[in-house]
BADRENPA-945702 format. One record per residue: residue number from 1; x, y, z of N, C-alpha, C in turn. Coordinates in pm, 1 decimal. Layout:
    nr        npx        npy        npz       capx       capy       capz        cpx        cpy        cpz
   NUM          X          Y          Z          X          Y          Z          X          Y          Z
...
***
This chain:
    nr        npx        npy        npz       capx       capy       capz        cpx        cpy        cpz
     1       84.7     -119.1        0.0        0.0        0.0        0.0       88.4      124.2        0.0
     2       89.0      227.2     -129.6      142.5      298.0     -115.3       56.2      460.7      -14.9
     3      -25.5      469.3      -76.4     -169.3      560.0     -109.3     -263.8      556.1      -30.6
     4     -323.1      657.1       28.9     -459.7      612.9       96.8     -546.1      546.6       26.8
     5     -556.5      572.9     -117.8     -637.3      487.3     -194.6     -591.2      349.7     -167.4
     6     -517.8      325.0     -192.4     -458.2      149.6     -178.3     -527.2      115.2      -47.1
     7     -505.8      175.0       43.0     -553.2      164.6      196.7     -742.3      126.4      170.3
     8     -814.0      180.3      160.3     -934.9      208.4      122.1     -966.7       98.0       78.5
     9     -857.7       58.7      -51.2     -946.4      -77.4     -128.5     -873.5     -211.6      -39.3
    10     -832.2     -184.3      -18.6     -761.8     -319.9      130.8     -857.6     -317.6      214.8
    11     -906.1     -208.8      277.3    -1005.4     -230.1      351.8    -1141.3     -282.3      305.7
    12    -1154.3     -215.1      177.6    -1281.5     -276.2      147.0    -1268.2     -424.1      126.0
    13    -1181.8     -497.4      110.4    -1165.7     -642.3       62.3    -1160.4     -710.8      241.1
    14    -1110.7     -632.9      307.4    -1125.7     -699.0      467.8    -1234.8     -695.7      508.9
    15    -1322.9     -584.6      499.5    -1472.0     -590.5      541.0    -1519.3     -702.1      460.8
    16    -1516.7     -661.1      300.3    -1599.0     -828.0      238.7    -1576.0     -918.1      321.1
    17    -1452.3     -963.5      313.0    -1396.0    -1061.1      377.6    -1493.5    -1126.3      500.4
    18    -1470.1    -1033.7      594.6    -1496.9    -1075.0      724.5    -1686.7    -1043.9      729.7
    19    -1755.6    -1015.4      631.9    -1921.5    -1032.6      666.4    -1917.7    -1137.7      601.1
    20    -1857.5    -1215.1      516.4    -1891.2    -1360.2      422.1    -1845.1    -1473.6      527.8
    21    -1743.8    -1439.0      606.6    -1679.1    -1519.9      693.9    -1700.9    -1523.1      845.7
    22    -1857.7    -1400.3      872.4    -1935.9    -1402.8      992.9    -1777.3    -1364.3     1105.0
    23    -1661.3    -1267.2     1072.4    -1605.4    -1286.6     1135.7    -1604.2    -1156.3     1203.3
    24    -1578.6    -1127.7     1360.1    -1625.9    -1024.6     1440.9    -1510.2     -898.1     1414.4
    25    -1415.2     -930.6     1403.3    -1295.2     -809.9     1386.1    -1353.0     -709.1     1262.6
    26    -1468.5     -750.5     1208.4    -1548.3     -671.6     1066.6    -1587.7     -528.5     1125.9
    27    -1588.2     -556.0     1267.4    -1667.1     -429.6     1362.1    -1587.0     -335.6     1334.7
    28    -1424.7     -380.8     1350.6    -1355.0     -234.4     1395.6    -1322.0     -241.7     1254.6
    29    -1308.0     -296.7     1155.8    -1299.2     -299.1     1012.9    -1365.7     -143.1      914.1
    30    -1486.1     -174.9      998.5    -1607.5      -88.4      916.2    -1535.2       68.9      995.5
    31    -1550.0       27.4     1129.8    -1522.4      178.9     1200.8    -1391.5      218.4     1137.4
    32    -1298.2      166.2     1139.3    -1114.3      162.4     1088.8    -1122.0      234.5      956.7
    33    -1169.3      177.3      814.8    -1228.2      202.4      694.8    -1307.5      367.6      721.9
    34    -1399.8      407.9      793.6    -1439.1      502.5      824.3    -1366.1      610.3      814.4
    35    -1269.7      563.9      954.9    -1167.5      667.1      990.1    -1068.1      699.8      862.4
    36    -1046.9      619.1      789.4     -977.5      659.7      684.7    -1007.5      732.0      586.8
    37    -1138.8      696.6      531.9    -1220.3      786.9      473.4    -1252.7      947.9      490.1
    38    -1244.8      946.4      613.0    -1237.2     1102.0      695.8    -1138.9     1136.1      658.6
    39    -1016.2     1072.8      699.4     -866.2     1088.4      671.6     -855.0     1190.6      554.5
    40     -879.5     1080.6      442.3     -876.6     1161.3      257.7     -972.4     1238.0      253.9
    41    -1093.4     1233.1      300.6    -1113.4     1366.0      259.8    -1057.9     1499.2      342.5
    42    -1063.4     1465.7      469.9     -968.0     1594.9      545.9     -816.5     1616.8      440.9
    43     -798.0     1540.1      393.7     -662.1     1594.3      297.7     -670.2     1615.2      159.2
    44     -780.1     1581.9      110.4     -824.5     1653.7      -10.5     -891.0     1804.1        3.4
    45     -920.2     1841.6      113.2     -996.0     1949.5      160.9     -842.3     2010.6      258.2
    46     -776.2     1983.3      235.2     -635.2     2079.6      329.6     -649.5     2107.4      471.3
    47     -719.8     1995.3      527.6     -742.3     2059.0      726.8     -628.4     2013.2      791.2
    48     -497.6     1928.6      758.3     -399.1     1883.1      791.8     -268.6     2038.6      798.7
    49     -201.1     2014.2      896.9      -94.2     2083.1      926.1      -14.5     2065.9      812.9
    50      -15.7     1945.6      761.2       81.9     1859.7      637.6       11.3     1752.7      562.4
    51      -72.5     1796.7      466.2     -132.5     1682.8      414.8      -54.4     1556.9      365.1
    52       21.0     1591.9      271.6       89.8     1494.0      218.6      193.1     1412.7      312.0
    53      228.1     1490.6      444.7      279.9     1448.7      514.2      190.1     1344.2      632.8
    54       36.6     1386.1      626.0      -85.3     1323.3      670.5     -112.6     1133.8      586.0
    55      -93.1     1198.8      447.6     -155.6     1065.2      377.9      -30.2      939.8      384.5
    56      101.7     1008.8      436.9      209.8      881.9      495.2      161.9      861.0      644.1
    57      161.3      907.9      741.1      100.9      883.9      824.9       -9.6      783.3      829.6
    58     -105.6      804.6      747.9     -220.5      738.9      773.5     -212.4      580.3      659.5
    59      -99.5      552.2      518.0      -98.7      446.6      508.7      -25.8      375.1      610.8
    60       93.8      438.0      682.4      176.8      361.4      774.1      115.0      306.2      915.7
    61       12.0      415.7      892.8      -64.7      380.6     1019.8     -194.2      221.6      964.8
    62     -233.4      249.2      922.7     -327.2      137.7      826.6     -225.5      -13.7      825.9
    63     -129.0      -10.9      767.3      -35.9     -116.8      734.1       -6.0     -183.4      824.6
    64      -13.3     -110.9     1001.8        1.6     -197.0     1088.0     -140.6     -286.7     1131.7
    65     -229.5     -218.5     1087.8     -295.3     -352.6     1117.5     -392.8     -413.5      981.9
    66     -362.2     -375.4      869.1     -295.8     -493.6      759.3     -219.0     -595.5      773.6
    67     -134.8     -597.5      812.5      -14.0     -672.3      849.9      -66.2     -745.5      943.6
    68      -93.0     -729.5     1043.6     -148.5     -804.8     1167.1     -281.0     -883.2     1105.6
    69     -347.9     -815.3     1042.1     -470.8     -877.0     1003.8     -372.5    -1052.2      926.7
    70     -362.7    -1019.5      848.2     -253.7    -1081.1      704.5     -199.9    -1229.3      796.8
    71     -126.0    -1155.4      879.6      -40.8    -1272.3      995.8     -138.9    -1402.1     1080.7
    72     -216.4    -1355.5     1082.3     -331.5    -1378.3     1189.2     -389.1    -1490.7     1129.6
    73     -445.9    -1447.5     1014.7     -487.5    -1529.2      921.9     -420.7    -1583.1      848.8
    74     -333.8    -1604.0      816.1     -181.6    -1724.2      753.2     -167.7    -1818.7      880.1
    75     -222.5    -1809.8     1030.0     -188.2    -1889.2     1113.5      -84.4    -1833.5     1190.7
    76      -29.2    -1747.2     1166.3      110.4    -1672.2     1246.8       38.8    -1545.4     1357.9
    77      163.9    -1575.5     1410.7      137.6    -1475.1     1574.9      160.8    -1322.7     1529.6
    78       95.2    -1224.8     1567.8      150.1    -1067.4     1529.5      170.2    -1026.2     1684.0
    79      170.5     -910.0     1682.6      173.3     -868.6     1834.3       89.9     -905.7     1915.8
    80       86.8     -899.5     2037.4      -22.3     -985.6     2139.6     -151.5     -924.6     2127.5
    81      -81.1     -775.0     2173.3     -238.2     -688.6     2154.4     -308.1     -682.0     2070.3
    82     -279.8     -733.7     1936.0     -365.0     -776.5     1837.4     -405.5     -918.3     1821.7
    83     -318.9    -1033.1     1848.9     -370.2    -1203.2     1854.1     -453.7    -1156.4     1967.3
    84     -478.9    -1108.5     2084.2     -610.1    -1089.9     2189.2     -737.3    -1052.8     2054.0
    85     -690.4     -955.7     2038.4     -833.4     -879.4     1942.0     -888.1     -977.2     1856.4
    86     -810.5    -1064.5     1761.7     -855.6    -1146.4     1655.3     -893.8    -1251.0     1750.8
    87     -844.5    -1309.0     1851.9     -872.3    -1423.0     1893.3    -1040.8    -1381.1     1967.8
    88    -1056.7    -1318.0     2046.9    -1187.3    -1259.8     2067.0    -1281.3    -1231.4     2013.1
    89    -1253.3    -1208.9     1861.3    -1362.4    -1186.7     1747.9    -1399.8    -1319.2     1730.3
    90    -1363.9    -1428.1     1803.7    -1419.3    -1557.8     1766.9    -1541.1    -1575.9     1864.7
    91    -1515.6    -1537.1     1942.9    -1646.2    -1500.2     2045.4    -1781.1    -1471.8     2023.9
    92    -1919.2    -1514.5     2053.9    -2029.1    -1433.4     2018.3    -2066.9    -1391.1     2210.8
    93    -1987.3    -1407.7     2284.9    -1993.0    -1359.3     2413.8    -1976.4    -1172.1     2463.9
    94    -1857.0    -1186.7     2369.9    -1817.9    -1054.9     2366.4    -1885.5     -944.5     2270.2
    95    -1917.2     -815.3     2384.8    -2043.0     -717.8     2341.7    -1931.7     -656.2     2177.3
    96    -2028.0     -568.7     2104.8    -1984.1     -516.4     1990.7    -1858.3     -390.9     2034.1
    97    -1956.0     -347.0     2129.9    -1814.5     -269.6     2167.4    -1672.0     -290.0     2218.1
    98    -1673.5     -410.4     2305.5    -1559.9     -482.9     2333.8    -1514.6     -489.3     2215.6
    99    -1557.4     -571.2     2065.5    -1509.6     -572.7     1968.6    -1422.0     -450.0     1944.9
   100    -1500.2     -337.6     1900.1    -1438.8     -215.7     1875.8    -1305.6     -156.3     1973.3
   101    -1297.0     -155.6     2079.4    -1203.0     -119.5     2196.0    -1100.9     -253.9     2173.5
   102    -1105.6     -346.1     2187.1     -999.6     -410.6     2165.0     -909.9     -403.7     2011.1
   103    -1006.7     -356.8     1922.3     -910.7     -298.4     1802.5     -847.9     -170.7     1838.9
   104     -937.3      -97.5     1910.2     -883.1       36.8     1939.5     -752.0       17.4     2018.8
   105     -798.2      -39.0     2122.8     -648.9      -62.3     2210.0     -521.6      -80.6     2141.4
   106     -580.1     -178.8     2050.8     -400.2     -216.0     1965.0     -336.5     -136.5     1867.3
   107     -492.0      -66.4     1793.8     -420.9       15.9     1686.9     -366.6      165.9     1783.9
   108     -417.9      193.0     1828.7     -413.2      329.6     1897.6     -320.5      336.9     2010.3
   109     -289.4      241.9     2102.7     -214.0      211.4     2239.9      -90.4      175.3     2201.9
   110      -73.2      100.8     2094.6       50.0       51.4     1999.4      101.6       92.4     1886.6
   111        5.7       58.1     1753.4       58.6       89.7     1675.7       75.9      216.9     1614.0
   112      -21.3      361.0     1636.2       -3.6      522.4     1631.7       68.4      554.9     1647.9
   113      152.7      474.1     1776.1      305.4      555.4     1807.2      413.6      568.5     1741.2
   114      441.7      421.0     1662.9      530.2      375.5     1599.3      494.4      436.1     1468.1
   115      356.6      411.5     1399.3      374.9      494.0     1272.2      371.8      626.9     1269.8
   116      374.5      692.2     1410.7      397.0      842.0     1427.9      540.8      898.6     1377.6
   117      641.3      816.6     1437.1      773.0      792.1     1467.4      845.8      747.6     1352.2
   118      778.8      668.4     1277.4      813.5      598.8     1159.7      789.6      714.6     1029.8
   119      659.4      819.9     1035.0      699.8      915.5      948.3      746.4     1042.7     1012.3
   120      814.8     1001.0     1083.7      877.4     1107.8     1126.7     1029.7     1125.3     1170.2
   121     1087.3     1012.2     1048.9     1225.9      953.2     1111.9     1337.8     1030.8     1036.2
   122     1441.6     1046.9     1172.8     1550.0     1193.2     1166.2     1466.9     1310.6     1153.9
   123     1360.2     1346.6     1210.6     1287.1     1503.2     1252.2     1229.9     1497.8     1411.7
   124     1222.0     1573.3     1413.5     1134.1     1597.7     1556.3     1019.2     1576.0     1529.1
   125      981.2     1510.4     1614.4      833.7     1431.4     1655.8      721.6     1517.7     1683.9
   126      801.9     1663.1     1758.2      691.7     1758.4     1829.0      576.3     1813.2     1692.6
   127      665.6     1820.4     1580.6      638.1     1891.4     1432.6      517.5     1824.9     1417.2
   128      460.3     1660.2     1453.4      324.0     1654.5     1380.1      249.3     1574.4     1479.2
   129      257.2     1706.6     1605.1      171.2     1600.8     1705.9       -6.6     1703.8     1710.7
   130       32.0     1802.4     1688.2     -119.2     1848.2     1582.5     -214.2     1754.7     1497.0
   131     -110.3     1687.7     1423.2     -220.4     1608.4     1345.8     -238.7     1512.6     1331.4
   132     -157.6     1392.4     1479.5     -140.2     1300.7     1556.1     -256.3     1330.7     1618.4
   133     -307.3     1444.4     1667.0     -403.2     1449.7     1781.1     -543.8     1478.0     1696.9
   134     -527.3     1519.2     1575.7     -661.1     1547.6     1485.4     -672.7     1412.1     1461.7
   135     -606.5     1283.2     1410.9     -655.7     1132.0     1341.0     -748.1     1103.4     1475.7
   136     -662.6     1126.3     1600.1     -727.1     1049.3     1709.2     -891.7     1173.8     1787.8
   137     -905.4     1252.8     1717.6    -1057.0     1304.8     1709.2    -1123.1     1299.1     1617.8
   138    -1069.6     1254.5     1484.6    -1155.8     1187.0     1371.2    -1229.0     1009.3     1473.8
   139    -1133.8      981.7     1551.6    -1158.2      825.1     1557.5    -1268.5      895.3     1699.3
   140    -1220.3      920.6     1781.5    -1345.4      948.6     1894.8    -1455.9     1009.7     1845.2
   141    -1472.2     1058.4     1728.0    -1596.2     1150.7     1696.5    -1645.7     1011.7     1676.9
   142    -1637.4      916.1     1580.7    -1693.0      800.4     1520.9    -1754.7      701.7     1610.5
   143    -1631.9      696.7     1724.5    -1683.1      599.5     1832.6    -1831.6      651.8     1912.5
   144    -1789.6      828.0     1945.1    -1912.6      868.0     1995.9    -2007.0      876.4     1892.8
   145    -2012.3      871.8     1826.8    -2154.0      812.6     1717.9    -2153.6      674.9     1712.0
   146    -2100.1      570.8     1707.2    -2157.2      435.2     1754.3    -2215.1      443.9     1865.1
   147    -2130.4      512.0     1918.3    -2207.4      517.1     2115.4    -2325.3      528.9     2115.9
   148    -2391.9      667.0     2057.4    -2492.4      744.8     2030.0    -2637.7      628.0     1964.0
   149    -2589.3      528.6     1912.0    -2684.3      469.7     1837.9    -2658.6      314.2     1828.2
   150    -2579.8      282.8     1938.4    -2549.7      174.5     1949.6    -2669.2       79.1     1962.4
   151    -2792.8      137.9     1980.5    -2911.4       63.8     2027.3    -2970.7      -18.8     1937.9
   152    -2895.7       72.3     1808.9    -2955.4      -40.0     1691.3    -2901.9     -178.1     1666.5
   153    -2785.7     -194.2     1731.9    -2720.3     -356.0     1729.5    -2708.3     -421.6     1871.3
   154    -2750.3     -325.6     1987.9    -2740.9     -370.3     2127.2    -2839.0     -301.3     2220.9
   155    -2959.9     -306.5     2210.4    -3081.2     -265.6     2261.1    -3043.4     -218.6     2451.5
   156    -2989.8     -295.3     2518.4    -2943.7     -303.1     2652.8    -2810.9     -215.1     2672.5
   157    -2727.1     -229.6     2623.2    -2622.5     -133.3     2602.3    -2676.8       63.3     2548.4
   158    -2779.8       48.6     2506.1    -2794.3      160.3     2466.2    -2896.0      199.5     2538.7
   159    -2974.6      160.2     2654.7    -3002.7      193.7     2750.1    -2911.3      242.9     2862.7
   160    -2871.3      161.3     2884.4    -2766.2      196.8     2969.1    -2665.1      292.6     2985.7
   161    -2651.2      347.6     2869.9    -2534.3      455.7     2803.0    -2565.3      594.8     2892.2
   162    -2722.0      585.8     2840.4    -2734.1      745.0     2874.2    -2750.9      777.3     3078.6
   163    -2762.4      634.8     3124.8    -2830.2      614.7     3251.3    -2619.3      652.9     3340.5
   164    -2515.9      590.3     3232.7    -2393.1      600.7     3249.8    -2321.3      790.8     3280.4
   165    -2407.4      885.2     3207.2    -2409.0     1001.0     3222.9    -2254.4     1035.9     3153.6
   166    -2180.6      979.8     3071.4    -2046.8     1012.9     3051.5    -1930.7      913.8     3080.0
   167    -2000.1      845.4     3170.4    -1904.9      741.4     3223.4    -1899.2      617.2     3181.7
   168    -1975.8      617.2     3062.8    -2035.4      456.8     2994.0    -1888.9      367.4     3008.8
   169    -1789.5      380.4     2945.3    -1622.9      380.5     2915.8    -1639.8      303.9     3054.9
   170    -1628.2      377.3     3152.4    -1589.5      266.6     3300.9    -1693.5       69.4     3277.8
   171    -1781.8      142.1     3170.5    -1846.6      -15.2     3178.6    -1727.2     -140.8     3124.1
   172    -1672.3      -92.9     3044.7    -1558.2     -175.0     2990.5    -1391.9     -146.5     3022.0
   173    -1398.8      -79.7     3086.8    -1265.7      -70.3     3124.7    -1178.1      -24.5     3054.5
   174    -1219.8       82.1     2948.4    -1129.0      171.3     2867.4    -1166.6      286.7     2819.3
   175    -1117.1      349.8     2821.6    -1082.7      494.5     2768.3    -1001.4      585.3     2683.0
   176    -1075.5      619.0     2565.5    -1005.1      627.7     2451.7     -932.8      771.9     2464.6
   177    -1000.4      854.0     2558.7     -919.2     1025.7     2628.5     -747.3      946.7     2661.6
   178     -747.4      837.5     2749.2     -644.5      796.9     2848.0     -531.9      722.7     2695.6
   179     -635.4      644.0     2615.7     -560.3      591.3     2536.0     -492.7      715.7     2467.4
   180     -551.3      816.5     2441.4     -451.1      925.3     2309.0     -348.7      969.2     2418.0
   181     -394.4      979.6     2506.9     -259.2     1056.8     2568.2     -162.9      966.5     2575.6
   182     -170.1      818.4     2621.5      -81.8      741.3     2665.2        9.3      728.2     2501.9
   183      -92.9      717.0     2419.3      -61.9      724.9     2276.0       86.6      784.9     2241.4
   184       63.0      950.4     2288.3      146.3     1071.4     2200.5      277.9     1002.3     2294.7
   185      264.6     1002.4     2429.5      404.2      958.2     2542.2      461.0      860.8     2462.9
   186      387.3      722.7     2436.3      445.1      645.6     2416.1      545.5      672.3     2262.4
   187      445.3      731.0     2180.7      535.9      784.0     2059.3      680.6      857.9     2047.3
   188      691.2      914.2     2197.3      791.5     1036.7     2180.7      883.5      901.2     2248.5
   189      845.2      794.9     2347.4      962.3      745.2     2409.5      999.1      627.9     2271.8
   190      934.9      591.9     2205.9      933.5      474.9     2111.9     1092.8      560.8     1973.0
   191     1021.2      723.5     1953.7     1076.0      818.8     1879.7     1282.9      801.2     1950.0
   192     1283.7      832.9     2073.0     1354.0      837.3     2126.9     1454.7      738.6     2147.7
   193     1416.5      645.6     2160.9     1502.4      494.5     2174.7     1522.6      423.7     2037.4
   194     1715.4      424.7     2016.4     1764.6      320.7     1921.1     1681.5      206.9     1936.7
   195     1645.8      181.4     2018.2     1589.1      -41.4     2031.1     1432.9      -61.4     2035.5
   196     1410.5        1.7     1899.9     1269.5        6.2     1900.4     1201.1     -191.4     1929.9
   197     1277.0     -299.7     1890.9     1216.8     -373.1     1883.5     1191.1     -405.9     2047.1
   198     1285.6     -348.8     2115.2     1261.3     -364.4     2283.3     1119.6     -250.4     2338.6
   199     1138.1     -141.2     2232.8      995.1      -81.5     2315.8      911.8     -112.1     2230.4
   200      882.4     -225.7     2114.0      739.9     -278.5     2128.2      718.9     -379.3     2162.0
   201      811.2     -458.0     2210.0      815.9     -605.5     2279.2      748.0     -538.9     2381.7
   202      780.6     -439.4     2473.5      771.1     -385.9     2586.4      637.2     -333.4     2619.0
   203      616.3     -246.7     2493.6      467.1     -144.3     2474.7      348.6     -275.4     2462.8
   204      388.3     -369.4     2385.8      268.4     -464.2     2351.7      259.4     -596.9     2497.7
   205      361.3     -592.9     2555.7      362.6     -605.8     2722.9      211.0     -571.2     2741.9
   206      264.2     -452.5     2795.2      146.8     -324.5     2873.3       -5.1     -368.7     2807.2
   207       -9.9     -359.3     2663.4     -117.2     -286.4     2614.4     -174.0     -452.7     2605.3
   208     -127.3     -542.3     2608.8     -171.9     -682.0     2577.2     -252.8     -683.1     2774.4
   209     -235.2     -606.8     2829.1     -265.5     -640.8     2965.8     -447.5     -603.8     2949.0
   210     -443.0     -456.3     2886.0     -497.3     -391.0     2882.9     -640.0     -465.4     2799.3
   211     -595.5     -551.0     2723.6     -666.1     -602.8     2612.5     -752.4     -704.5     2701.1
   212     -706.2     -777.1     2795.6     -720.2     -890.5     2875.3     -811.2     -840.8     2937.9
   213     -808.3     -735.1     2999.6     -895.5     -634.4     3094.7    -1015.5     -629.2     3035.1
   214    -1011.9     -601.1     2912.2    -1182.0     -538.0     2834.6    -1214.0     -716.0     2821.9
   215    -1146.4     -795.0     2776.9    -1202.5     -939.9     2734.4    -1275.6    -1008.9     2861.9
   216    -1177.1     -978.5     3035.2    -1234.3    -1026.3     3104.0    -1231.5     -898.9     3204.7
   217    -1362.7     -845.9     3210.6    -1370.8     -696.9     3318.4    -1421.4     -766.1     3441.0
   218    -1372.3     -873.1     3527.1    -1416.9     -877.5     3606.0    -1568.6     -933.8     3629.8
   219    -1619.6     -994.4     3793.8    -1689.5    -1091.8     3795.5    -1860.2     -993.0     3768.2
   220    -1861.0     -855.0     3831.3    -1990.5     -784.4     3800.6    -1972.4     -758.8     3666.4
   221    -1868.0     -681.6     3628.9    -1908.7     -655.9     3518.6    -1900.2     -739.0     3399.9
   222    -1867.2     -854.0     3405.4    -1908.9     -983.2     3333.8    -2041.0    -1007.6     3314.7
   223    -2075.3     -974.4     3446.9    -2207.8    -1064.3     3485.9    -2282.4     -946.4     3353.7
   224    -2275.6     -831.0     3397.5    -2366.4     -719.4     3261.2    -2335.8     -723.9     3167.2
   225    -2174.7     -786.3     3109.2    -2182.8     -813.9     2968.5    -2295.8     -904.1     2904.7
   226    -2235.6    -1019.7     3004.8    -2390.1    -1189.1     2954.5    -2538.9    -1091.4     2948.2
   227    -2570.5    -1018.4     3017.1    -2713.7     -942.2     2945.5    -2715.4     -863.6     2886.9
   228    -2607.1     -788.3     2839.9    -2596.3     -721.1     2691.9    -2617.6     -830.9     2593.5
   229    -2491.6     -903.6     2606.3    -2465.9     -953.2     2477.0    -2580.5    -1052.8     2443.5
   230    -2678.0    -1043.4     2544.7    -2772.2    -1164.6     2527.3    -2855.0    -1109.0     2467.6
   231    -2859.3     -984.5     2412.3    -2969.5     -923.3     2358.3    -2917.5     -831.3     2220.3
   232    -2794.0     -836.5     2203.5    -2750.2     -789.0     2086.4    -2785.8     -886.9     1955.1
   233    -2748.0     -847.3     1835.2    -2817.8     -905.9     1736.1    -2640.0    -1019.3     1698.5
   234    -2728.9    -1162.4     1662.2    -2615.6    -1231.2     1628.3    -2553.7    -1275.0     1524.9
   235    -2601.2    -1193.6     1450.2    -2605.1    -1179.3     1287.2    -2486.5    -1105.9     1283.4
   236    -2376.9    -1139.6     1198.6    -2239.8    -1068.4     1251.2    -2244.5     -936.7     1057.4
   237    -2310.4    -1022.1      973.6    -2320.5     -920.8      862.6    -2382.3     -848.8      866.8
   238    -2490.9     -865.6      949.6    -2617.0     -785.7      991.0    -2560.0     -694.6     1063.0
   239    -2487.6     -670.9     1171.7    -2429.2     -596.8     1283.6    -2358.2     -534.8     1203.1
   240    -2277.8     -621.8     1118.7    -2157.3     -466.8     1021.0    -2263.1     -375.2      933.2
   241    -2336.1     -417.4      900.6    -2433.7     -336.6      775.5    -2479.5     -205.7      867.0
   242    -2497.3     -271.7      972.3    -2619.4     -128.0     1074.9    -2440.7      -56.7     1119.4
   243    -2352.9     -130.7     1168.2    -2253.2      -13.6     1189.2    -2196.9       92.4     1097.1
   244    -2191.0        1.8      986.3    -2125.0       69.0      828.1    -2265.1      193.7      860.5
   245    -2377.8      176.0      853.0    -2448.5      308.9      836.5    -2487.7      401.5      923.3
   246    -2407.2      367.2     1028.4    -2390.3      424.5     1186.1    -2316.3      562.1     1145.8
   247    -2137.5      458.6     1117.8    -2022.4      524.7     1085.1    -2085.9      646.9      933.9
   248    -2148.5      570.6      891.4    -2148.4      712.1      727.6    -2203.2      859.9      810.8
   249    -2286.2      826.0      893.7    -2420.4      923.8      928.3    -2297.8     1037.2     1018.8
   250    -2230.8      999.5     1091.6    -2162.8     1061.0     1187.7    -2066.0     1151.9     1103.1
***
């Protein structure tokens, strides 16, 4: 993939992919695909500090979890924080949003940093943390519009949201505010250190913990996943179709 375009039609062949193959990682697929879409047009429309310096960013950013996707499915191990995510999409236990947050975790907790760093190699890092911090409010705007209408694929969850007052996020044990920040840190120390393969051995440590956390939140809030998810729809093409038109609307 050179191109955001290249990016785009990769994605579109992963979404096919994964509604023919009822497979759950399609969730953050559709949302992922989204975000990219925003991407090009924010850089066909010039809202980037550095567009062209934006559309490397955002294939390098894409490619990491291409790649992971790719690995996963050949039978091979990628980083942990991503074998958690794929291995969980095998699940019909786990709510839609778990789906989504455990992609988030890996692409965003892990891999943002590195392709921050990666187009940004021999410069200072500080130069494109502007529009490091715009990808990651393209992606929270999206999530808070799944949030917003989540009711259409999880009737119980979307009760609950508004009864949450802001705090829905504590239902699963993540936070995508905590993730960008931890994000930009981790980028500048990843930026910083010759032995990058030691700070993502290291970073995917941490963030693989993190992943474990949303898969198993504990014995209450387990107990409220089993009546979410007992009432979400189990139609996994069905669930991408209503998200895909979640994500356009937002």
């Amino acid at each position: 993939m050179q191109t955001i375009d290249d990016v785009l039609i990769r994605m579109d062949q992963i979404v096919a992919e994964c509604a023919t193959q009822q497979c759950r990682i399609g969730y953050f697929a559709i949302l992922y695909r989204q975000v990219t879409r925003r991407v090009r047009d924010g850089i066909l429309a010039g809202e980037f500090e550095d567009n062209p310096r934006m559309e490397v960013l955002d294939v390098l950013f894409a490619k990491r979890f291409v790649d992971a996707y790719d690995i996963w499915k050949n039978g091979s191990k990628p980083t942990e924080s991503w074998r958690l995510a794929f291995e969980a999409s095998k699940s019909s236990g786990n709510l839609v949003l778990q789906h989504l947050f455990l992609g988030i975790n890996a692409h965003i907790n892990l891999d943002l940093g590195i392709a921050a760093s990666e187009t940004m190699v021999g410069k200072d890092l500080i130069g494109i943390q502007g529009d490091f911090n715009k990808i990651n409010a393209v992606l929270a705007e999206l999530v808070d519009g799944v949030k917003a209408n989540i009711s259409k694929v999880s009737p119980i969850f979307g009760w609950l949201i508004p009864l949450a007052k802001g705090r829905d996020e504590m239902l699963l044990n993540f936070s995508i505010q905590i993730a960008r920040d931890g994000a930009w840190k981790y980028a500048s120390e990843y930026h910083a250190d010759p032995d990058k393969d030691f700070q993502i051995k290291d970073r995917d440590t941490n963030i693989s913990r993190l992943a474990q956390k949303l898969i198993n939140p504990g014995k209450l809030l387990a107990f409220l996943v089993r009546i979410v998810a007992f009432a979400e729809w189990k139609s996994v093409e069905k669930t991408m179709n209503q998200l895909d038109a979640v994500v356009e609307k937002v």
